[in-house]
PDB file of N, CA, C and O in Angstrom:
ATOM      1  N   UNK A   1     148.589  32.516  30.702  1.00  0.00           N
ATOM      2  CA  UNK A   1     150.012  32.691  30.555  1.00  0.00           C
ATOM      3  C   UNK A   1     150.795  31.793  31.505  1.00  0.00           C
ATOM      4  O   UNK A   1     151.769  31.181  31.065  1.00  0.00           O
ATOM      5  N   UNK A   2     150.326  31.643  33.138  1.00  0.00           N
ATOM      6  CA  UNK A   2     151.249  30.933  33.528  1.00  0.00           C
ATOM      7  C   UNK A   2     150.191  29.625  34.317  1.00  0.00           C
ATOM      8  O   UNK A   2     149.628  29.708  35.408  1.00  0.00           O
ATOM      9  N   UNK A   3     150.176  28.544  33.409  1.00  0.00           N
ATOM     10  CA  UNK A   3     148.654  27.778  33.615  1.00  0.00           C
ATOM     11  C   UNK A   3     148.745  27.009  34.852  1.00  0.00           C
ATOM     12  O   UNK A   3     147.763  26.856  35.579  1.00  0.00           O
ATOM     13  N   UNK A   4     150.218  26.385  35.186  1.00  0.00           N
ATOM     14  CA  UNK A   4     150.387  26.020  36.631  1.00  0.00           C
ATOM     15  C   UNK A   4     149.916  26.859  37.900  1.00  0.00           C
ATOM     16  O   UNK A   4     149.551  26.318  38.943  1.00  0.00           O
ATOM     17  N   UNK A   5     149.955  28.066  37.729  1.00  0.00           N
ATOM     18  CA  UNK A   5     149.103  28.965  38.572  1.00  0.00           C
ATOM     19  C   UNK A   5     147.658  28.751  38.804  1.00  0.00           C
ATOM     20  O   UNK A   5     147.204  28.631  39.941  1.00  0.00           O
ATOM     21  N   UNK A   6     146.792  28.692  37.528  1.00  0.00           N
ATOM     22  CA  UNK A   6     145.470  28.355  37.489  1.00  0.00           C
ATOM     23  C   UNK A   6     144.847  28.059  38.528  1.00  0.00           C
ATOM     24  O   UNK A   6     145.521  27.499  39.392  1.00  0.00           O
ATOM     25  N   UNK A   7     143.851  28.230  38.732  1.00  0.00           N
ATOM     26  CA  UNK A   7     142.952  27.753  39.312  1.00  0.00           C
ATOM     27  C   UNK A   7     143.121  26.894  40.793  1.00  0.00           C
ATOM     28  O   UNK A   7     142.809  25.808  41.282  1.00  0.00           O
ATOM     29  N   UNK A   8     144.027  28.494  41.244  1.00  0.00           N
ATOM     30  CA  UNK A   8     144.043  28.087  42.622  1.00  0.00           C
ATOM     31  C   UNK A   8     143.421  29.820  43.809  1.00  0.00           C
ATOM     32  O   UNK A   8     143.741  30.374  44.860  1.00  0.00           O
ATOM     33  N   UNK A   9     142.659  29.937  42.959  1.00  0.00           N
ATOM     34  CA  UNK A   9     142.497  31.245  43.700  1.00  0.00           C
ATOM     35  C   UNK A   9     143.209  32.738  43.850  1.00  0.00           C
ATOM     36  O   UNK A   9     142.706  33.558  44.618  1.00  0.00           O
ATOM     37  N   UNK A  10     144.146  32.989  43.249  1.00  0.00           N
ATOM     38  CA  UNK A  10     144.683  33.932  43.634  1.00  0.00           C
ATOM     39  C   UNK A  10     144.375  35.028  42.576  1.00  0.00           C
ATOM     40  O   UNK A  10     145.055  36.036  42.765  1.00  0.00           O
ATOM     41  N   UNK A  11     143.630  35.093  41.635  1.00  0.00           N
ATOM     42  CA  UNK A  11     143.234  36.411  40.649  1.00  0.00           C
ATOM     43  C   UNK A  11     141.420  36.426  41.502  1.00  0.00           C
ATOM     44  O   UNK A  11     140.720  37.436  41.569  1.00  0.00           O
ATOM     45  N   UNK A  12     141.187  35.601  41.827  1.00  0.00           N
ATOM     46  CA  UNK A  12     139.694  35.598  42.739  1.00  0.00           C
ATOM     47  C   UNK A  12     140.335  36.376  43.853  1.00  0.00           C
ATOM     48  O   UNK A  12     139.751  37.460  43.833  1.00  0.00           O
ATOM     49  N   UNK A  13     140.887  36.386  44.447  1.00  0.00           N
ATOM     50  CA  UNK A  13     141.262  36.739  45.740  1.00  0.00           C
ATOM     51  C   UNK A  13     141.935  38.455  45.410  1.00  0.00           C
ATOM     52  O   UNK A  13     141.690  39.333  46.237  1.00  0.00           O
ATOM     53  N   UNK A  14     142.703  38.756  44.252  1.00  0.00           N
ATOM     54  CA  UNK A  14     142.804  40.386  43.700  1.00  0.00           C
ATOM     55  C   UNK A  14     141.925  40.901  43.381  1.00  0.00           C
ATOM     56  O   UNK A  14     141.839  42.127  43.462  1.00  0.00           O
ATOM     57  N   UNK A  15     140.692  39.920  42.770  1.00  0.00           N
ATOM     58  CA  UNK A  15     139.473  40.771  42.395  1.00  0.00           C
ATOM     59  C   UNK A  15     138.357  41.353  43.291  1.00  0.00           C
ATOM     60  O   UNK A  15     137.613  42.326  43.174  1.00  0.00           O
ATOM     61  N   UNK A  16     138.555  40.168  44.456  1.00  0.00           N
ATOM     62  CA  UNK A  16     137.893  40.881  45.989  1.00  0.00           C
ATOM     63  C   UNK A  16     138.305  41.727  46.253  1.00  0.00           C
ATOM     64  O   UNK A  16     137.634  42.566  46.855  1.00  0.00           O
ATOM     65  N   UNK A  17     139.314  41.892  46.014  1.00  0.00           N
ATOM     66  CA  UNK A  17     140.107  43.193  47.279  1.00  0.00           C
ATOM     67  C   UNK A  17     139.643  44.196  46.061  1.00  0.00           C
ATOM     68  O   UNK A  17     138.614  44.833  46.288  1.00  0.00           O
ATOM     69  N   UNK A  18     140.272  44.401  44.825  1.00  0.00           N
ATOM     70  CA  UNK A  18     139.775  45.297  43.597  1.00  0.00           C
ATOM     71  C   UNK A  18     138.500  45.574  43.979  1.00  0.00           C
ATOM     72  O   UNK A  18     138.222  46.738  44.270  1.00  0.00           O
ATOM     73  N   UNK A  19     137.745  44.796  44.027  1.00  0.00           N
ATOM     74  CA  UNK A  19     135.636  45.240  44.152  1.00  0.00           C
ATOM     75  C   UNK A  19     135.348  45.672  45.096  1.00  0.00           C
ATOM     76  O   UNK A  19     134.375  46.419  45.195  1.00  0.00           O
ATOM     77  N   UNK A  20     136.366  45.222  46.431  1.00  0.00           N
ATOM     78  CA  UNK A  20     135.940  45.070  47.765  1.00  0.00           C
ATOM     79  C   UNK A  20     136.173  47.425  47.204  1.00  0.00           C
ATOM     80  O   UNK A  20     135.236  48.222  47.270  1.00  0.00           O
ATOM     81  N   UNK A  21     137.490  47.753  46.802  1.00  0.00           N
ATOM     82  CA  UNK A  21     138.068  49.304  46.885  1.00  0.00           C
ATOM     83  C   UNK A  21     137.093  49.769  46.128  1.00  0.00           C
ATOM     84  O   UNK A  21     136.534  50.725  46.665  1.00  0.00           O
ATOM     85  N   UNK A  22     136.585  49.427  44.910  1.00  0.00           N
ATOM     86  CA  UNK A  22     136.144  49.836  43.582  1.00  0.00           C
ATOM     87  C   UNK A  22     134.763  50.121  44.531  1.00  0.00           C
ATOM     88  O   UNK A  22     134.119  51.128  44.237  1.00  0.00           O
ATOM     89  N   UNK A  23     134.294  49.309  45.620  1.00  0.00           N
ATOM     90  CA  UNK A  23     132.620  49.774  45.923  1.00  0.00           C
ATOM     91  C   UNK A  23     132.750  50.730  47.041  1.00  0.00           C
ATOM     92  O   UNK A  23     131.887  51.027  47.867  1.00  0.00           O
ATOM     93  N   UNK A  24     133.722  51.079  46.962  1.00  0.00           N
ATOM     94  CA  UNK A  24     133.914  52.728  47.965  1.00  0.00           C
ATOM     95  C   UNK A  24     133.970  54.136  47.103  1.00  0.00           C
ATOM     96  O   UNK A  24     133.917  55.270  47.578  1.00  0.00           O
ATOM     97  N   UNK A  25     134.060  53.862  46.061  1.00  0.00           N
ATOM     98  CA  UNK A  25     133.792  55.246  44.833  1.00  0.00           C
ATOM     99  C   UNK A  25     132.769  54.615  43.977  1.00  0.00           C
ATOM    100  O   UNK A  25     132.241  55.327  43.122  1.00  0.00           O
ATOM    101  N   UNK A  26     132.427  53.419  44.083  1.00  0.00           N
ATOM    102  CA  UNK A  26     131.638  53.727  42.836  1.00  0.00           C
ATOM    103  C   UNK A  26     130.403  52.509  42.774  1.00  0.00           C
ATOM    104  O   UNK A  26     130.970  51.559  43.313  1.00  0.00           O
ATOM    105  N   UNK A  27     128.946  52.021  42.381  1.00  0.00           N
ATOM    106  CA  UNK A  27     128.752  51.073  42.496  1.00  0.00           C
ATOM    107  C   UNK A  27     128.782  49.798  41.415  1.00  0.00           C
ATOM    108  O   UNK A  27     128.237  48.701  41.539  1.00  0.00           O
ATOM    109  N   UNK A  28     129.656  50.341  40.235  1.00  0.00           N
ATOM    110  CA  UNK A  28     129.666  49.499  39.383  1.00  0.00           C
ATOM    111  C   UNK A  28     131.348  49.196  38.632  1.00  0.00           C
ATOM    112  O   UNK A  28     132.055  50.086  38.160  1.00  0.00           O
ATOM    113  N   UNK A  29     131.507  48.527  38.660  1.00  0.00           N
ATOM    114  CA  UNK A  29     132.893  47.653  38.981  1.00  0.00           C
ATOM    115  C   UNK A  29     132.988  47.673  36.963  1.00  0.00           C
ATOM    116  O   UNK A  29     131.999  47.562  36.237  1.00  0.00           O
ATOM    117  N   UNK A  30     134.361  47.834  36.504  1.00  0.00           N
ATOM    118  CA  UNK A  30     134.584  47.751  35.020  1.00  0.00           C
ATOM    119  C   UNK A  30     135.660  46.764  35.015  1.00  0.00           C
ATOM    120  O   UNK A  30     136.437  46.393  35.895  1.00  0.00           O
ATOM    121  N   UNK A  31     135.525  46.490  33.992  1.00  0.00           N
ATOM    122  CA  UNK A  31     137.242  46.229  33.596  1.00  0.00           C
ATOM    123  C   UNK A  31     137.336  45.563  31.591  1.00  0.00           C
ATOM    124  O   UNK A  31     136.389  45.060  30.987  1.00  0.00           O
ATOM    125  N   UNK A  32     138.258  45.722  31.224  1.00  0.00           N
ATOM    126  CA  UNK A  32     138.849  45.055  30.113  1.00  0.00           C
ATOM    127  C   UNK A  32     139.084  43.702  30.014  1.00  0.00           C
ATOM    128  O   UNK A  32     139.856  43.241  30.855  1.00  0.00           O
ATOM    129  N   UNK A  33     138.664  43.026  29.286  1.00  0.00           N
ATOM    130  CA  UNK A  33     139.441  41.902  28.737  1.00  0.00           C
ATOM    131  C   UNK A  33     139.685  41.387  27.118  1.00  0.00           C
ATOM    132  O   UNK A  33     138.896  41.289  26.179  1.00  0.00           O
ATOM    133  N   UNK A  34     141.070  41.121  27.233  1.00  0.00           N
ATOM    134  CA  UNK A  34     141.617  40.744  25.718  1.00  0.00           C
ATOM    135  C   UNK A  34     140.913  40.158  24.899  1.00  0.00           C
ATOM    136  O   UNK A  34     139.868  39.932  25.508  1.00  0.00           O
ATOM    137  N   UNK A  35     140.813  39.702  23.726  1.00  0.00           N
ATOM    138  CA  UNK A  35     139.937  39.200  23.270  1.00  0.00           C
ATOM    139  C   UNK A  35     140.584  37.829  22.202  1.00  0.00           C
ATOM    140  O   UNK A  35     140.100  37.255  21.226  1.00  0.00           O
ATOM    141  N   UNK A  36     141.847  37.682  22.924  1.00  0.00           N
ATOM    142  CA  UNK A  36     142.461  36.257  21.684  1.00  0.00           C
ATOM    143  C   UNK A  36     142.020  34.960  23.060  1.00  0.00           C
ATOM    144  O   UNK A  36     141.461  34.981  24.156  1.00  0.00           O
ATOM    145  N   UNK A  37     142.574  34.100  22.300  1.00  0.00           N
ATOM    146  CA  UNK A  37     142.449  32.409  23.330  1.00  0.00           C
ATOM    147  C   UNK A  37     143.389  32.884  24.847  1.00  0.00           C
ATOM    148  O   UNK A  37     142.704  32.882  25.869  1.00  0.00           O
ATOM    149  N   UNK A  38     144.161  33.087  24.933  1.00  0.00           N
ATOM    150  CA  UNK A  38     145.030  33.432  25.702  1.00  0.00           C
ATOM    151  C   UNK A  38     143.930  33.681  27.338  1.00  0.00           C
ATOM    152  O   UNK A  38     144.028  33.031  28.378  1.00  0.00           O
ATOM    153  N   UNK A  39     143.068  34.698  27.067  1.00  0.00           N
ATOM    154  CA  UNK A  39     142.021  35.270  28.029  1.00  0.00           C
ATOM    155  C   UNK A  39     141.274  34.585  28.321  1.00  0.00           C
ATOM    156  O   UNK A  39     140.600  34.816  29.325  1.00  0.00           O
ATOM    157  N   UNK A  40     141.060  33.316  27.469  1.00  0.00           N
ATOM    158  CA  UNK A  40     139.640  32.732  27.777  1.00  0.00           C
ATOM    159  C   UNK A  40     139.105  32.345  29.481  1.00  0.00           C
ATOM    160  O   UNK A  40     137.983  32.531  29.951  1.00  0.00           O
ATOM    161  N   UNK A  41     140.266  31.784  30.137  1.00  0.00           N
ATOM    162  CA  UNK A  41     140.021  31.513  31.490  1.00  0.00           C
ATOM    163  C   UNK A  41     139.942  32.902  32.470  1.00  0.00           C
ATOM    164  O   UNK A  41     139.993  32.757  33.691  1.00  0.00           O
ATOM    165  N   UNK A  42     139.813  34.276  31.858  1.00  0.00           N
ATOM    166  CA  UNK A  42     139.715  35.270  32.249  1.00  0.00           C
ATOM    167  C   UNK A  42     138.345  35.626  32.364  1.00  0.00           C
ATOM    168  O   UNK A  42     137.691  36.116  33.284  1.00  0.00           O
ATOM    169  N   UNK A  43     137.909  35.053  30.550  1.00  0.00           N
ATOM    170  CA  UNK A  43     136.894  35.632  30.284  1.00  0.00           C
ATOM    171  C   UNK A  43     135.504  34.590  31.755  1.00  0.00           C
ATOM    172  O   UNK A  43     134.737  34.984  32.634  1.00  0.00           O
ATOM    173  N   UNK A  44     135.841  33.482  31.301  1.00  0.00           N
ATOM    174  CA  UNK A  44     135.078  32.211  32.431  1.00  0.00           C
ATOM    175  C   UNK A  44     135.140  32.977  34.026  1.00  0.00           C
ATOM    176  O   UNK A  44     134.281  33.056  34.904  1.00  0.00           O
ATOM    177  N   UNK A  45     136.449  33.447  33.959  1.00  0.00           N
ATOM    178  CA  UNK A  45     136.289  33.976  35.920  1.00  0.00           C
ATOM    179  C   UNK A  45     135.327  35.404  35.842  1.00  0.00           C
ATOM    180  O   UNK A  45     134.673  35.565  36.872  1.00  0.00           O
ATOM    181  N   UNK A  46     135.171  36.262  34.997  1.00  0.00           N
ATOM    182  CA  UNK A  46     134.673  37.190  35.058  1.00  0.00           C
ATOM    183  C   UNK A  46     133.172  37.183  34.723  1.00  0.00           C
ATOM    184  O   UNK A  46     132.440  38.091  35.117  1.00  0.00           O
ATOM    185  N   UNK A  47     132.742  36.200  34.028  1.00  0.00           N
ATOM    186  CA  UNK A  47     131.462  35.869  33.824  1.00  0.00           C
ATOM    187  C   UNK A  47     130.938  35.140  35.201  1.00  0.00           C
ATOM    188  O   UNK A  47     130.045  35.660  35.871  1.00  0.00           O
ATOM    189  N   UNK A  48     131.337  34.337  35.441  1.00  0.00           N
ATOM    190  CA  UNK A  48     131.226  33.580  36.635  1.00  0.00           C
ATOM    191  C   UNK A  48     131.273  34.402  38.103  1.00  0.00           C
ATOM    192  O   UNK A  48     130.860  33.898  39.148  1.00  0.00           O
ATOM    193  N   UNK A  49     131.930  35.945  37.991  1.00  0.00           N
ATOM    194  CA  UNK A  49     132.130  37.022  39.062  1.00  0.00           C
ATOM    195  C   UNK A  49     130.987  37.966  38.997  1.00  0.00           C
ATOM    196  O   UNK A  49     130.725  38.775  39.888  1.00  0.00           O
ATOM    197  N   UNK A  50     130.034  37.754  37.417  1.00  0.00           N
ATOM    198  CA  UNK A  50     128.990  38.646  37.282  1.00  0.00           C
ATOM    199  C   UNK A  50     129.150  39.785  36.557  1.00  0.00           C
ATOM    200  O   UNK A  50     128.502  40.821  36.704  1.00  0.00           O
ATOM    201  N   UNK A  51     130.344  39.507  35.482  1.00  0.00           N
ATOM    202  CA  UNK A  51     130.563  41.143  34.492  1.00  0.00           C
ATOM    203  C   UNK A  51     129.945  40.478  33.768  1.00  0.00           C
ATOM    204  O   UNK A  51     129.961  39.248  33.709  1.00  0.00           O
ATOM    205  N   UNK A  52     129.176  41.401  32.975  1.00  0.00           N
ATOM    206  CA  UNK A  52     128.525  41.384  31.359  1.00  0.00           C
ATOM    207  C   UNK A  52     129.631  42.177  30.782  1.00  0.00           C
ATOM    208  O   UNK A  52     130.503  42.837  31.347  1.00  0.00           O
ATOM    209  N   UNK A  53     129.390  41.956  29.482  1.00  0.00           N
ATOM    210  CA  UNK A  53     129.833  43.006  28.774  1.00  0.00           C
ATOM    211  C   UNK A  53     128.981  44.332  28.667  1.00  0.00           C
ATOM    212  O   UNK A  53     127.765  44.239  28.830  1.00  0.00           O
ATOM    213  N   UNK A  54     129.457  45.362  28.445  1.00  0.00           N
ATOM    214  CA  UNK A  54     129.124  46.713  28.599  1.00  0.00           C
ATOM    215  C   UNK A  54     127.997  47.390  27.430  1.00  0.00           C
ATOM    216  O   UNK A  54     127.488  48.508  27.514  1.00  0.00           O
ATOM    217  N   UNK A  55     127.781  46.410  26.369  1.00  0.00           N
ATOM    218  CA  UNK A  55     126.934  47.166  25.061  1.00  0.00           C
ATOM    219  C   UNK A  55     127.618  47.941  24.261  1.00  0.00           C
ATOM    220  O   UNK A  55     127.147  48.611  23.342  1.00  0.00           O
ATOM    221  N   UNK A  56     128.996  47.853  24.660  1.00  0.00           N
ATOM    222  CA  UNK A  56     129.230  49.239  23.917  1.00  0.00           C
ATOM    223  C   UNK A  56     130.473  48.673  22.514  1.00  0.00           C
ATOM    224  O   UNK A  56     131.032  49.407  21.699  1.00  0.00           O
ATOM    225  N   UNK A  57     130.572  47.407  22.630  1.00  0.00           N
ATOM    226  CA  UNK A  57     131.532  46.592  21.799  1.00  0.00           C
ATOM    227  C   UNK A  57     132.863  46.475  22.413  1.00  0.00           C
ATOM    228  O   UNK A  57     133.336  46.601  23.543  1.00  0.00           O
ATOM    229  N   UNK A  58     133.321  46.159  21.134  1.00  0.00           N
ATOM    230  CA  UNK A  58     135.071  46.079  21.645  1.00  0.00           C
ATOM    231  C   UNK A  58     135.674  47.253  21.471  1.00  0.00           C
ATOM    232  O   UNK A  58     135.141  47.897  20.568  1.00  0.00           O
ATOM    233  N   UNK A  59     136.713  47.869  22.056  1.00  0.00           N
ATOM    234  CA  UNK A  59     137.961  48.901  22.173  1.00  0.00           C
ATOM    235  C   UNK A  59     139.342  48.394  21.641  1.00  0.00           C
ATOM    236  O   UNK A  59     139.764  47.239  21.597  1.00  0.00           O
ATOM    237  N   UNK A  60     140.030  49.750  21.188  1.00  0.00           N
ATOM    238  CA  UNK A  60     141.143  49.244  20.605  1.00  0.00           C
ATOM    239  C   UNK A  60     141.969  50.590  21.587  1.00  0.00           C
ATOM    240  O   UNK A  60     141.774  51.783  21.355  1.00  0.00           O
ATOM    241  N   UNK A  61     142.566  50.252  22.295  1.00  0.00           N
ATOM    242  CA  UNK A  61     143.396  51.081  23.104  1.00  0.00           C
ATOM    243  C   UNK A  61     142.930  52.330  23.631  1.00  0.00           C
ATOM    244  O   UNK A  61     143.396  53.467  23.688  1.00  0.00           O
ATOM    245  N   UNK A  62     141.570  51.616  24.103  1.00  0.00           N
ATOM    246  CA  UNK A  62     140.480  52.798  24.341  1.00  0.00           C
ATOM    247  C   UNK A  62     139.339  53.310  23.990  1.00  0.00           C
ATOM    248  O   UNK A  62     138.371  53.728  24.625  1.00  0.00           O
ATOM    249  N   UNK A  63     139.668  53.191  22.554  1.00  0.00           N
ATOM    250  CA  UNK A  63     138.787  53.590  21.833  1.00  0.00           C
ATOM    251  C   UNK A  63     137.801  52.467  21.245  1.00  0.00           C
ATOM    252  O   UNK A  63     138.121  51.287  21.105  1.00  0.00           O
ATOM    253  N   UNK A  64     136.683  52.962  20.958  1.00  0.00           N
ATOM    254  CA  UNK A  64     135.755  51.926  20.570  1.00  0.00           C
ATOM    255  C   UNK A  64     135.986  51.696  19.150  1.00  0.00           C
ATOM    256  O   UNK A  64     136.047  52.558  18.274  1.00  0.00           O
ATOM    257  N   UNK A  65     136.123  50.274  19.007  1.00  0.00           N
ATOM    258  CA  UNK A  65     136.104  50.316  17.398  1.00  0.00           C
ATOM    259  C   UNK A  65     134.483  50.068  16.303  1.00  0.00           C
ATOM    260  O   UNK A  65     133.499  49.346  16.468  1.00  0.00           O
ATOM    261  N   UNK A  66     134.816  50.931  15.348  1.00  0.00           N
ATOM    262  CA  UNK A  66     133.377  50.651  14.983  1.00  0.00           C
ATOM    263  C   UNK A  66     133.227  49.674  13.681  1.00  0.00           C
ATOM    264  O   UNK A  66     134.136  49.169  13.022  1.00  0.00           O
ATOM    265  N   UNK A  67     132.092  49.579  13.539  1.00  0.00           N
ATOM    266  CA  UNK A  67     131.509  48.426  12.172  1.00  0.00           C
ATOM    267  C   UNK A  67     132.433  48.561  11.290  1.00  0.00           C
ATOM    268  O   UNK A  67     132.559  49.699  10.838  1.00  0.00           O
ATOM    269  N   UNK A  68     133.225  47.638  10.842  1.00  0.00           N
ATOM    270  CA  UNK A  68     134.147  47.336   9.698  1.00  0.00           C
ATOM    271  C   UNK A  68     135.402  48.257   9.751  1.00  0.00           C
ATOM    272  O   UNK A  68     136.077  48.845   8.906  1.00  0.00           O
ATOM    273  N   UNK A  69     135.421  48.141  10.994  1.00  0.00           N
ATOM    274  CA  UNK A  69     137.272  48.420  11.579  1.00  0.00           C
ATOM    275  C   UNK A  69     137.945  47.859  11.306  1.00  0.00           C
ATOM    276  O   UNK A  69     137.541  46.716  11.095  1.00  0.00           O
ATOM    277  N   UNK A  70     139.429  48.079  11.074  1.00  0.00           N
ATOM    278  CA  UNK A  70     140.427  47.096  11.092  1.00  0.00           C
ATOM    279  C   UNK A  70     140.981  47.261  12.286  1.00  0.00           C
ATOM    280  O   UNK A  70     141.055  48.407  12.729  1.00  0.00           O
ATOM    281  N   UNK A  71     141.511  46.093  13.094  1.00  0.00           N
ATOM    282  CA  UNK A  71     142.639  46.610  14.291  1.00  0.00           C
ATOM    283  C   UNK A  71     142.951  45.443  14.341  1.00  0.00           C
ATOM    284  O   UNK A  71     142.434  44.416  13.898  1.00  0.00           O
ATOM    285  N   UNK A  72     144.575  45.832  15.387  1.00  0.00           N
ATOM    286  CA  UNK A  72     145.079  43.987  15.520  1.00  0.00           C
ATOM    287  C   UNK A  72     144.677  43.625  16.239  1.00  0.00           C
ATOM    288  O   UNK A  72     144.142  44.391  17.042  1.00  0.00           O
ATOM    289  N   UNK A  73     144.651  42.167  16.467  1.00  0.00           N
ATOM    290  CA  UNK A  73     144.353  41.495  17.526  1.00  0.00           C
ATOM    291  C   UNK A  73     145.717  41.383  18.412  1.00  0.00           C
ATOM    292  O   UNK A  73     146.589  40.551  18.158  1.00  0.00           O
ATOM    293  N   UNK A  74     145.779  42.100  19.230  1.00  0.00           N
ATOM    294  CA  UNK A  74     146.648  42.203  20.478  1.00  0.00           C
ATOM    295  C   UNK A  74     146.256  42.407  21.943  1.00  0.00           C
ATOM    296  O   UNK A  74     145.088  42.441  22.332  1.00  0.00           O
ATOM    297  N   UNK A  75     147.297  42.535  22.693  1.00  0.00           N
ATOM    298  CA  UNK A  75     146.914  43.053  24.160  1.00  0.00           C
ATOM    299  C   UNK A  75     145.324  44.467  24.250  1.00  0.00           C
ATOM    300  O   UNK A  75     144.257  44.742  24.799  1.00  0.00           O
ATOM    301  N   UNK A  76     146.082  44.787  23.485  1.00  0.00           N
ATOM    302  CA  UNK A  76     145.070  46.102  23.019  1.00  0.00           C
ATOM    303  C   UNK A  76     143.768  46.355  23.003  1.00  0.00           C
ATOM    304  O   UNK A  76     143.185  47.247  23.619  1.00  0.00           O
ATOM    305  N   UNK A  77     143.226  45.387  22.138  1.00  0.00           N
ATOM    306  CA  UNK A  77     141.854  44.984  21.632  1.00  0.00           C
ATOM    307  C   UNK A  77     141.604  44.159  23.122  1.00  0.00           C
ATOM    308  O   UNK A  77     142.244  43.338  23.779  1.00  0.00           O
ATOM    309  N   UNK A  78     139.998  45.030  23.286  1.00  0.00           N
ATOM    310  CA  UNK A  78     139.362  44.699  24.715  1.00  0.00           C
ATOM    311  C   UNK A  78     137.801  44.205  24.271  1.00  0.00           C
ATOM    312  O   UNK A  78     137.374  44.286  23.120  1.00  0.00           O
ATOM    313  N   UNK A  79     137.188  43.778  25.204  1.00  0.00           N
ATOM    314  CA  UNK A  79     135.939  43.571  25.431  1.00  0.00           C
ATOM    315  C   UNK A  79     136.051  44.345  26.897  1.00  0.00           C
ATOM    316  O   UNK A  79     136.875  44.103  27.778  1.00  0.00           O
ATOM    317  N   UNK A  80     134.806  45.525  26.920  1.00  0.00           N
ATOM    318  CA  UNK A  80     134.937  46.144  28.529  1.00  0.00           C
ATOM    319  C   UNK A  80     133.541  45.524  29.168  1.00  0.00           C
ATOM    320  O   UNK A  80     132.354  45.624  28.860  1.00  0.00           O
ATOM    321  N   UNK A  81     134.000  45.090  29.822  1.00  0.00           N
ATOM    322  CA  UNK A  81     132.592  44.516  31.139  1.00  0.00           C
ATOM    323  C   UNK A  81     132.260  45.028  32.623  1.00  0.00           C
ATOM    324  O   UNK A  81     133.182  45.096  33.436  1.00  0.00           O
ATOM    325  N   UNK A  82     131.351  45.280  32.878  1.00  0.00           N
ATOM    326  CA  UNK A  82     130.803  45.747  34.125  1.00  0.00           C
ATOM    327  C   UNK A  82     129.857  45.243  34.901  1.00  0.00           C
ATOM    328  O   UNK A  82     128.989  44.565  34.350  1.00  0.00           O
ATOM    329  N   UNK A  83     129.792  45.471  36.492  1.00  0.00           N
ATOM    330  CA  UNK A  83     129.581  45.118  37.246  1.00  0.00           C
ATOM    331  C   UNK A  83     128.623  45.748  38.287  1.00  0.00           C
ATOM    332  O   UNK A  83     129.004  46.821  38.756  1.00  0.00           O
ATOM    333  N   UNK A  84     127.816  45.410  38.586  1.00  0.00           N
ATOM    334  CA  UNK A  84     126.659  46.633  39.824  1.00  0.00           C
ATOM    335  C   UNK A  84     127.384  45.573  40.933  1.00  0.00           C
ATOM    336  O   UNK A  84     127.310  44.344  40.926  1.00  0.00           O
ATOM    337  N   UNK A  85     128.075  46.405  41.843  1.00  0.00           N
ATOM    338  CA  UNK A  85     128.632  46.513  43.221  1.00  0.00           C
ATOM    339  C   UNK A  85     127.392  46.060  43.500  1.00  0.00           C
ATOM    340  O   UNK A  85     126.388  46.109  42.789  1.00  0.00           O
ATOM    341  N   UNK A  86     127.648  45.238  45.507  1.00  0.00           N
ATOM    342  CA  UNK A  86     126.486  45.185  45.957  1.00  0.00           C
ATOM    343  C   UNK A  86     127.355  45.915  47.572  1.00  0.00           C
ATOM    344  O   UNK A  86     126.688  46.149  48.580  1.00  0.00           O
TER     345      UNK A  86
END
């Protein structure tokens, strides 16, 4: 969204502090991501941070959508990925 921002560290640097809190309750770190072009440099930092995706498919405002769903492609529609804290 705002590409002059890019790739200067500063969503690396929220996601430390996020993992750094997230590994005081828990040892495995989640999160959502969108699933249009828009995310893609989301999807690259989060692969590159060590989320897989979760097995469990995509979500549509939560909910999992199943085999031969319809839903829109919006903010909405997720891929959820997780993380084993160290």
């Amino acid at each position: 969204m705002l590409p002059p921002f890019r790739r200067r560290g500063i969503a690396s640097a929220m996601m430390d502090l996020a993992e750094q809190y997230e590994g005081t309750r828990s040892r495995i770190a989640g999160i959502g991501v969108g699933l249009y072009a828009d995310y893609g440099p989301a999807h690259l930092m989060y692969l590159r941070r060590g989320y897989r995706p979760d097995g469990r498919g995509v979500t549509y405002r939560g909910e999992t959508v199943p085999p031969g769903g319809a839903v829109r492609v919006d903010d909405d529609l997720a891929l959820m990925m997780t993380k084993r804290l160290t």
